[in-house]
C-alpha positions in Angstrom: 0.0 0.0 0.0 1.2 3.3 -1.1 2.5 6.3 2.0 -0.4 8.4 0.3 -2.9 5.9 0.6 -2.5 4.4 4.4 -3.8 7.4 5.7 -7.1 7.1 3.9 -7.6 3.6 4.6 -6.9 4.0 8.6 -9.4 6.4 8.9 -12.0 4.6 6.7 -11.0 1.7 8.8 -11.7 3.1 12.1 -14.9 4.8 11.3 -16.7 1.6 9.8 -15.1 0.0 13.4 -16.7 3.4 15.4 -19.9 2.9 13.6 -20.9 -0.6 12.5 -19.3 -1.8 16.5 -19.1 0.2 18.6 -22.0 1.3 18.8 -23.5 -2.7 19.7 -21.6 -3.1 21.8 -22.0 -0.3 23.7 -25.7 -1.3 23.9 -24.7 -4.7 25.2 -23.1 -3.0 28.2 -26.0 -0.2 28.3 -28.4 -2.9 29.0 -25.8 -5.2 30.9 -25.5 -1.8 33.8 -29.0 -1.6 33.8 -29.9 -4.9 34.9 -26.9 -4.7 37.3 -28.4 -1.5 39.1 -32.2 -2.0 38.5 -32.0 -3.0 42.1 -31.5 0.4 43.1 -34.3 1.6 41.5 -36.7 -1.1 43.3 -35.7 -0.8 46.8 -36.8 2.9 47.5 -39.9 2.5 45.3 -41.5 -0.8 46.8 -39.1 -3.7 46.8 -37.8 -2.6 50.1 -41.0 -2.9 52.4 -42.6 -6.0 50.4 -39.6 -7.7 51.1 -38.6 -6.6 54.3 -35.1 -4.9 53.5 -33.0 -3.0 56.0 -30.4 -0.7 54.6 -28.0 -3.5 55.2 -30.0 -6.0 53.8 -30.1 -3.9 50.7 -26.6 -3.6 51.0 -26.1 -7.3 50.7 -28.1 -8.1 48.1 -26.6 -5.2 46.0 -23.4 -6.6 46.6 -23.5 -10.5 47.1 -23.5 -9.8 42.9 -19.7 -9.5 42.9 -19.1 -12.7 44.7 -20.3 -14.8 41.6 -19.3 -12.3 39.6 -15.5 -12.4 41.0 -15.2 -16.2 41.3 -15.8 -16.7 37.6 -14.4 -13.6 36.2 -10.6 -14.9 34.8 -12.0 -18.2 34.1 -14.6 -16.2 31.8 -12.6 -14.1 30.1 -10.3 -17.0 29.3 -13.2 -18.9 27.9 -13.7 -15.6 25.6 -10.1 -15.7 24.3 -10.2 -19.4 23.6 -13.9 -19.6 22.0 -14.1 -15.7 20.4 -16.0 -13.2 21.6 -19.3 -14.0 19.1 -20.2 -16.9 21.5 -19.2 -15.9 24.8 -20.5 -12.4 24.8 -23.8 -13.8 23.3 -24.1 -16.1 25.9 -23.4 -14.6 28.6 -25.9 -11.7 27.5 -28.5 -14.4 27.3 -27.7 -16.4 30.5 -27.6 -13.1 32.2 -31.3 -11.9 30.6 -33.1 -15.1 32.1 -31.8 -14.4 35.6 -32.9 -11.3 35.7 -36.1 -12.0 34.4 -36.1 -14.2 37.6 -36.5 -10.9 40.0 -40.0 -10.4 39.1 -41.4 -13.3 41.2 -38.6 -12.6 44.0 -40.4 -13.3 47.2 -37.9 -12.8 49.8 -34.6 -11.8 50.9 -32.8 -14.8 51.0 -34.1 -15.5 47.5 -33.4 -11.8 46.8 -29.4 -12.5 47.7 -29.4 -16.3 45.6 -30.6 -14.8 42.2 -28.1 -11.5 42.9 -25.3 -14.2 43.4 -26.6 -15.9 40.4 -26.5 -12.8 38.2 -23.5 -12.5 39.2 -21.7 -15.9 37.5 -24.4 -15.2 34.6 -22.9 -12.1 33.9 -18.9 -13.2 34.6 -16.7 -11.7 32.1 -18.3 -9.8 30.2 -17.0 -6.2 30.9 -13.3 -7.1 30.3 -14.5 -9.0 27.9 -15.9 -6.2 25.8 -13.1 -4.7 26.5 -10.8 -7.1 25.3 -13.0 -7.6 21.9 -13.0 -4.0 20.9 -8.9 -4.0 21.5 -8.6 -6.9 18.7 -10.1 -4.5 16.2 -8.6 -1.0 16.8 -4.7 -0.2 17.0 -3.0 1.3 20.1 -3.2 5.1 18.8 -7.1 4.7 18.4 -7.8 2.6 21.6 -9.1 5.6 24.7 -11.3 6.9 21.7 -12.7 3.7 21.2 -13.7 2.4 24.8 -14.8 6.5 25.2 -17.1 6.2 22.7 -18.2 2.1 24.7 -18.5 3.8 28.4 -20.4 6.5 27.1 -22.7 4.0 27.4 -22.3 3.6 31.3 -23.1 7.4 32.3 -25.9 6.9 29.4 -27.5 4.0 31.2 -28.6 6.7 34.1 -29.7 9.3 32.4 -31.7 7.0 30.0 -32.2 4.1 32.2 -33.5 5.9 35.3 -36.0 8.0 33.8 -37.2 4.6 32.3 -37.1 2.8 35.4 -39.7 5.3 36.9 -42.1 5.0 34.2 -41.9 1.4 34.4 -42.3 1.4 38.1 -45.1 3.5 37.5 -47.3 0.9 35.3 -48.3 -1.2 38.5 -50.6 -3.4 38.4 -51.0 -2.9 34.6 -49.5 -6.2 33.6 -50.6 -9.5 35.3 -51.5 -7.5 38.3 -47.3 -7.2 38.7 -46.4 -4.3 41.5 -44.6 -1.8 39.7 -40.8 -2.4 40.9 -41.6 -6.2 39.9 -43.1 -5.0 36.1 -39.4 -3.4 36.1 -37.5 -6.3 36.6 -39.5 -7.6 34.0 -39.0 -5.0 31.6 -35.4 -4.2 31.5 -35.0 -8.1 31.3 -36.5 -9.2 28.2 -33.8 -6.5 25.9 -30.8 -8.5 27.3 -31.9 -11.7 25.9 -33.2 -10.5 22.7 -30.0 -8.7 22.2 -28.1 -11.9 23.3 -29.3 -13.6 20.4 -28.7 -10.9 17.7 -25.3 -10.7 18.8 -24.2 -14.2 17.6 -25.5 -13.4 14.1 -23.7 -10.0 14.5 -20.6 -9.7 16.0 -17.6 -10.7 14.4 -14.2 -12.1 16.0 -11.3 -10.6 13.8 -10.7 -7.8 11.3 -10.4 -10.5 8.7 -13.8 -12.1 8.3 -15.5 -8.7 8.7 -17.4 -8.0 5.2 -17.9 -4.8 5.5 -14.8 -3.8 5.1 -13.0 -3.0 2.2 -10.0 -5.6 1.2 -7.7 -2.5 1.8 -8.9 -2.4 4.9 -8.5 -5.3 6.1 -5.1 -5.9 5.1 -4.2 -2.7 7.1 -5.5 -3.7 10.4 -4.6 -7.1 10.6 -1.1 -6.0 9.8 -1.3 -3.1 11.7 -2.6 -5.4 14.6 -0.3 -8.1 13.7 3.0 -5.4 14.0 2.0 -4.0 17.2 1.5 -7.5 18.6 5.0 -8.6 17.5 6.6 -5.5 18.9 5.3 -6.4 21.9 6.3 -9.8 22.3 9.6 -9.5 20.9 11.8 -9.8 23.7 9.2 -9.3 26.8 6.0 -10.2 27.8 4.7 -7.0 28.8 4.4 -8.2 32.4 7.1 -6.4 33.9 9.8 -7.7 31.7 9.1 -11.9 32.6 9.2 -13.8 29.3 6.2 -13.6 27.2 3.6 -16.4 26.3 1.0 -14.5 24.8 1.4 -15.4 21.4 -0.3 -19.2 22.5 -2.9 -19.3 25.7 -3.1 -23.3 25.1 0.3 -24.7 25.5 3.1 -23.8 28.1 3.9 -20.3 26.5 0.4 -19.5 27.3 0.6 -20.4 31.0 3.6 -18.3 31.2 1.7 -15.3 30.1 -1.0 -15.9 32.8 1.5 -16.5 35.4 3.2 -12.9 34.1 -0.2 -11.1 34.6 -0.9 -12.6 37.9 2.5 -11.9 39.3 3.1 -8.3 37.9 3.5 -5.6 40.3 1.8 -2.9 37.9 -0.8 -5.1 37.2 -1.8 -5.6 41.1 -0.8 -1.6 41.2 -4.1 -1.0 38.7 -6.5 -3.3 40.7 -6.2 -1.1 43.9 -6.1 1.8 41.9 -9.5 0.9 39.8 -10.9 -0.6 43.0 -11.1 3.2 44.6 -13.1 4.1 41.2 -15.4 1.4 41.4 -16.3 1.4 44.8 -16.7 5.5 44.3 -18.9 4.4 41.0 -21.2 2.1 42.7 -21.5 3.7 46.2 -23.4 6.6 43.9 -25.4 3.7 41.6 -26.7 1.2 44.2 -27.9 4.3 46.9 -28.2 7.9 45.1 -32.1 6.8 44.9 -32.7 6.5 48.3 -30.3 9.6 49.1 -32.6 11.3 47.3 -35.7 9.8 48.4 -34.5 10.8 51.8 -34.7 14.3 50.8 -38.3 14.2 51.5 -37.7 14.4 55.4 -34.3 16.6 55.6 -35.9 19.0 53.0 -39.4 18.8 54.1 -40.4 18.1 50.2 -41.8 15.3 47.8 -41.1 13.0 44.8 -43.0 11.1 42.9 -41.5 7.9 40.8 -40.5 9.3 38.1 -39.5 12.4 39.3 -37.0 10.5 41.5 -35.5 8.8 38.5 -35.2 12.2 36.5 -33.4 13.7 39.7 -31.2 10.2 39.6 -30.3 11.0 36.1 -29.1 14.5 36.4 -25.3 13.7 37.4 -24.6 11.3 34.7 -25.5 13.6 31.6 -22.8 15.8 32.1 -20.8 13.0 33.6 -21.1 11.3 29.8 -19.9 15.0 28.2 -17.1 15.0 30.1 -16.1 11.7 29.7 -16.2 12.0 26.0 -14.0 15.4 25.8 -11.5 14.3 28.9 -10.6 11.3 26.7 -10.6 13.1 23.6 -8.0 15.0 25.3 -6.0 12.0 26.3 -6.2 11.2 22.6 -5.0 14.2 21.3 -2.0 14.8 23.6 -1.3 11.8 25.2 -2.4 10.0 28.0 -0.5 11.4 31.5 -0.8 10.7 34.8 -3.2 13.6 35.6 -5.9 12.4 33.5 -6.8 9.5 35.7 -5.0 11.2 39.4 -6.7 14.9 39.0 -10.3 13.1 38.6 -9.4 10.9 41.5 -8.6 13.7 43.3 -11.4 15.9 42.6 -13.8 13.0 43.0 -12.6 12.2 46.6 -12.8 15.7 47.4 -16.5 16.2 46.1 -18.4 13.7 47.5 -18.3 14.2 51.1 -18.8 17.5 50.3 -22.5 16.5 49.3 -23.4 15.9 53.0 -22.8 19.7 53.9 -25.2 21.2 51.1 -28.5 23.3 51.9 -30.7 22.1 49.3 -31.3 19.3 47.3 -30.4 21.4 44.2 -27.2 22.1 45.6 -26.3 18.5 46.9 -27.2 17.2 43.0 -24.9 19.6 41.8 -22.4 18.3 44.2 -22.6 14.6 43.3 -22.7 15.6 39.6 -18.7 16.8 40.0 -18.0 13.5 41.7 -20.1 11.2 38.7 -17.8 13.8 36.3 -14.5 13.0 38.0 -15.6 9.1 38.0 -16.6 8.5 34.6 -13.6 10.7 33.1 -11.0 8.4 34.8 -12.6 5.1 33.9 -11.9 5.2 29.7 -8.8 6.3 30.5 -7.3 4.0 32.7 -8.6 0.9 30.6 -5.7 2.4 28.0 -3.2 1.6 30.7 -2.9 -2.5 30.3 -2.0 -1.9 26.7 1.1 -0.6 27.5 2.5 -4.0 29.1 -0.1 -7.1 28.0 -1.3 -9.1 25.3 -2.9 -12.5 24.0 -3.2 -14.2 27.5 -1.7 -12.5 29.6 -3.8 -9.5 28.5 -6.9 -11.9 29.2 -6.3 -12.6 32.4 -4.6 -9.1 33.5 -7.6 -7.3 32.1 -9.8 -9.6 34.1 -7.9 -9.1 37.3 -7.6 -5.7 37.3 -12.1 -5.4 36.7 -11.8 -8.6 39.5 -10.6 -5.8 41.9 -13.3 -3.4 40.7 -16.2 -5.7 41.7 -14.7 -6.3 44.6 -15.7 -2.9 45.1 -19.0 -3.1 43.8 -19.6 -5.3 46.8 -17.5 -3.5 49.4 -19.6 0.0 48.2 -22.8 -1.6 48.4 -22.4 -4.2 52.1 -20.5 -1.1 53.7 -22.5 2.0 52.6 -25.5 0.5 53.4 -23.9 -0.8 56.9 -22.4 2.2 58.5 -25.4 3.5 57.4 -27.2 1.3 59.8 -24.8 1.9 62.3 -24.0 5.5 62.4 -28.1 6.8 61.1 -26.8 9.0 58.2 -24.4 8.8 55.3 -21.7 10.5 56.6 -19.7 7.6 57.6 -19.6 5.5 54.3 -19.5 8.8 51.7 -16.0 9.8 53.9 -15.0 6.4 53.1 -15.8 6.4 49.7 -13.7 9.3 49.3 -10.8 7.7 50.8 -10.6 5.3 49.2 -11.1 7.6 45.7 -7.9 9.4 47.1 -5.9 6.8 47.9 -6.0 5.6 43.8 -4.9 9.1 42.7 -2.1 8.6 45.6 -1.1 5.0 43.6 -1.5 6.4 40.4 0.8 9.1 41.1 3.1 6.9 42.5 3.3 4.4 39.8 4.1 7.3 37.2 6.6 8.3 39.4 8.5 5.0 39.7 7.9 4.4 36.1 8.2 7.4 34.0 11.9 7.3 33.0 10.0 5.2 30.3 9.1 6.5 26.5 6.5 7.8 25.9 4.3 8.0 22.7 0.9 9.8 22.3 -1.8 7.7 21.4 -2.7 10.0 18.1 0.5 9.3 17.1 3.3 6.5 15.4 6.3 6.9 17.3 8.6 8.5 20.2 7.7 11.9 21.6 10.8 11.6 23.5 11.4 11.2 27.4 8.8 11.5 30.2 10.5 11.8 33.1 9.7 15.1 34.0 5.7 14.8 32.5 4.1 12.4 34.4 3.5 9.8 31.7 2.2 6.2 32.3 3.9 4.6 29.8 5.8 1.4 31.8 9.3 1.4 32.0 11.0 -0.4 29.4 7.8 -0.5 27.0 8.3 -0.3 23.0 8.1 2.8 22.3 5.5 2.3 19.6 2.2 2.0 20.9 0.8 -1.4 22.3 -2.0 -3.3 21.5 -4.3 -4.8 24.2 -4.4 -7.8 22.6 -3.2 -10.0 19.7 -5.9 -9.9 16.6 -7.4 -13.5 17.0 -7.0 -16.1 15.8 -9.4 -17.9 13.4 -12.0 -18.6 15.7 
């Protein structure tokens, strides 16, 4: 291919990529966080008192999600990069759609925590698995506006989802004389398996059996693909310099890779760091509903359902605006250290702030600078792995690092909702999840600090922007300097 004609053909490439796949799979993952959270919608608005719940009951059952979720979550993402993404994200979509269908004839608590537990392995794998999936298609320099353009769908899922939520709640009794909360469940079920089954027809494994795409194009990426890969295997493993064995997950080089992710320091360095952001992310999800339903008595005013859910909505709108020109920034100039530590920061800061506010207005406003700082890290920080894992090894260290985060998903929701028990207000548990959204921009500083005598290369462009020592880059030492793939293209499946 002629120098005048690559350029034409990458960009082609990675708008049919932005267009025809992105956009699915961000769907996929809308509907995935809104079955994962529909529980906080239900418990203020009926679930709650027909069940029985305390606040740490609630908090349980919000949580006992990432137990299943955690014990299966390496072993599915494995499964993913041995079968192709096609089949496993399909069926885990589907598997996950029938079990939440099962919350609409939930009758108790202890059936309440047995189907959250069950989600839970339903849904095993299948955010690092998107994750993974989308890395096989796009290069290195393209890769934080890619998964932007995927989480948008997160912040989305609120401001679309809760709104929804209400109106559903509010149809009670209009459908086999279902309460409202139950007609939910029932509702935001039913997309997830439908979906499940489009996306085996639709989704394709590698850059090579695409049809869509010119041949051009696909000669481009899956060289493109293929030359990133080969720069990052030849020589180290990207796992803090231990031989690699990404380029086979079956045989002995492939168990070498896993035991390279598992036993990397920057690798465990990331978990802690994205645990803070998750258990920041889903403090907010599982309880901002009943914060604000708790504005009735400390403001002396009143909600209805949907009211409630357009109030719940408010933060992530402008949470999914930043998030889009925060990594459009990282794209432009370079990922740094700052991009994921200053929103750490800020986010720490900001949300115990919310407990000192005067008004419900002003305690909205509040939260919707901590959902900001959240949801600005998050696309960012998934660019990291690339920088030291592929093929297996990126697998298993991509599942391990989200591992840690729902960890946190069931830390945020036990803990929030028991030192709220304990202590009567939510003072306690939001100081804590500020802490713990401090201490990751404390790590991440730290880890650009002991690493950045390594190159550094923007992700907009080809090669070596010289040292970045003295920036604050996150580029690991000792890293090509061209940038990294996330994963090897597959392979056939």
């Amino acid at each position: 291919m002629s120098a005048t004609a690559a350029p034409a053909v990458e960009r082609s490439a990675i708008k049919k990529i932005a267009v025809r796949l992105v956009p699915f799979v961000a769907l996929m993952f809308f509907v995935n966080y809104l079955d994962r959270t529909a529980i906080s919608f239900a418990e203020p608005n009926g679930m709650g008192q027909d069940l029985g719940l305390t606040a740490a009951q609630f908090g349980l059952a919000s949580g006992v999600f990432f137990i299943g979720y955690i014990v299966l979550e390496v072993p599915s993402n494995m499964a993913l990069h041995k079968f192709g993404a096609r089949r496993w994200l399909a069926r885990i979509m589907i598997s996950w759609g029938v079990v939440s269908l099962l919350f609409t004839w939930v009758q108790s608590s202890g059936q309440l925590y047995s189907l959250r537990f069950l989600l839970g392995v339903a849904e095993a794998g299948f955010f690092p698995g998107a994750i993974l999936f989308l890395s096989q298609w796009v290069p290195a320099r393209h890769r934080t506006k890619i998964l932007a353009l995927f989480y948008l769908a997160q912040p989305l899922t609120t401001v679309i989802g809760a709104p929804l939520a209400g109106w559903l709640i509010n149809q009670h009794g209009a459908f086999l004389g279902l309460e409202g909360w139950r007609f939910m469940f029932l509702g935001v079920s039913i997309p997830a398996i439908v979906l499940g089954v489009v996306a085996w027809f639709y989704l394709i494994d590698r850059p090579a059996d695409a049809k869509w795409l010119t041949q051009a194009e696909k000669d481009w990426l899956t060289a493109e693909l293929a030359r990133e890969n080969t720069a990052k295997t030849d020589g180290t493993d990207g796992a803090d310099g231990k031989a690699q064995g990404g380029q086979d997950s079956h045989g002995s080089h492939g168990k070498a890779a896993l035991k390279a992710a598992f036993t990397s320091g920057r690798v465990w360095t990331l978990a802690v760091i994205y645990f803070g952001f998750i258990y920041g992310l889903y403090a907010l999800a599982f309880f901002l509903p009943t914060i604000i339903k708790g504005f009735e008595e400390q403001y002396d005013t009143s909600f209805d359902v949907l009211q409630t859910g357009l109030i719940t909505a408010i933060p992530y709108l402008p949470a999914a605006i930043v998030l889009f020109f925060w990594s459009r920034h990282a794209t432009r100039h370079g990922l740094r250290s700052w991009h994921i530590a200053g929103p750490a920061v800020v986010g720490g800061l900001s949300i115990p702030l919310a407990l000192y506010m005067g008004s419900p207005a002003a305690t909205i406003a509040v939260i919707t600078v901590t959902a900001c700082a959240i949801f600005a890290a998050l696309p960012t920080f998934w660019s990291l792995p690339s920088q030291f894992l592929t093929g297996a090894a990126a697998a298993a260290g991509i599942a391990l690092i989200n591992t840690a985060g729902n960890i946190a998903g069931f830390a945020a929701g036990y803990i929030t909702g028991w030192l709220k028990d304990f202590s009567g207000t939510y003072y306690l548990p939001l100081f804590l999840v500020g802490a713990f959204m401090l201490l990751s921009a404390m790590l991440m500083l730290r880890l650009s600090a002991r690493e950045g005598k390594g190159p550094r290369t923007p992700e907009g462009s080809t090669g070596p922007t010289g040292s970045a020592g003295s920036t604050g880059s996150v580029v690991a030492e000792g890293a090509p300097s061209a940038p990294q793939p996330l994963a090897p293209p597959a392979t056939g499946r």
